[in-house]
N, C-alpha and C positions, 0 to 999 in steps of 0.2 A: 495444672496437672501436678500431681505428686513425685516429691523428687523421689530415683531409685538407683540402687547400686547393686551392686553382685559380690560377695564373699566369698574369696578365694582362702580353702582349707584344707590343708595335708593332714592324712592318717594316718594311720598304721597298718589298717585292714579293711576290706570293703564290709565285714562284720559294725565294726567302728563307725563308717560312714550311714551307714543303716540307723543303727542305733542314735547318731547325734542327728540325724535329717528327721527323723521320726519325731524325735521330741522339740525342735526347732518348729516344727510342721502343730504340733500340738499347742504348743505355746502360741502359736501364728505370729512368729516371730519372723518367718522366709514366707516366701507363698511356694517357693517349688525350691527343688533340692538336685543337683545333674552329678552323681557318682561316675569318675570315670577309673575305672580299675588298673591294676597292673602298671603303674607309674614309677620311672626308678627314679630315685632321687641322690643327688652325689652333695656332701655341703661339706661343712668346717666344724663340729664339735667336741668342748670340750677340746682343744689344742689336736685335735687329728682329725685328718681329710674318712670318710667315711662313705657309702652308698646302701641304700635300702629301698627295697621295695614298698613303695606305697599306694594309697588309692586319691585322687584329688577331689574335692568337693566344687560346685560353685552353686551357692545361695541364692535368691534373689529377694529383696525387701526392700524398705523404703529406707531413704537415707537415716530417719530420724529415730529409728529402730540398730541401726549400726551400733551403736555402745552395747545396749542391753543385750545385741541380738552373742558379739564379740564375750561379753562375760558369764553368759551363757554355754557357749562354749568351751569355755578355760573351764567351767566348772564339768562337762561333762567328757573331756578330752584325757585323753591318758598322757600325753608328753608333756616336760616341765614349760615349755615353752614350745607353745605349738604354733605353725604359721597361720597367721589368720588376715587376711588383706581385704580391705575394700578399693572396688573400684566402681568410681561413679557409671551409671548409663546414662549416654550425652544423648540417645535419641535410641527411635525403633516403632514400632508397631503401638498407637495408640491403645488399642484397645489391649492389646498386653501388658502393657506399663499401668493400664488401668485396673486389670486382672491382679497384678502385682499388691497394688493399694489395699484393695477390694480385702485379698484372700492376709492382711496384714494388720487389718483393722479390727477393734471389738476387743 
């Protein structure tokens, strides 16, 4: 079975989110794309504590697509440093994981 992970991605806008899932999706670099909107985020930039509204992404693809799928990304992302995280999927519904493969291949 094909290894797969999930991409965890912060935006700025659910606009943003649209636009980087779309071409992710094109590239068949994810096989599905789950925008979830209205996310506040509070961190540390730049030397001061900050909070902003954002939207979060989570990807799914195969592991061996993780780099490409990552610089892909940074290229189409608006922040200097945007959050981009993988996390492996250690199990789940075969034929989803398979779906995954499928829709990542070619």
């Amino acid at each position: 079975m094909t290894e797969c992970a999930t991409l965890y991605v912060t935006v700025p806008t659910v606009e943003t989110a649209h636009a980087i899932a779309a071409q992710l999706l094109e590239d068949r670099l994810v096989a599905c794309a789950n925008i979830l909107p209205g996310m506040v985020s509070h961190y540390r930039w730049e030397g001061r504590i900050t909070q902003d509204t954002e939207a979060a992404m989570f990807l799914k693809t195969r592991k061996a697509l993780i780099e490409r799928a990552t610089a892909r990304i940074i290229e189409l992302h608006p922040y200097d440093c945007p959050c981009i995280t993988a996390w492996p999927i250690e199990g789940g519904n075969p034929e989803y994981l398979a779906w995954i493969a499928a829709e990542t291949e070619g």
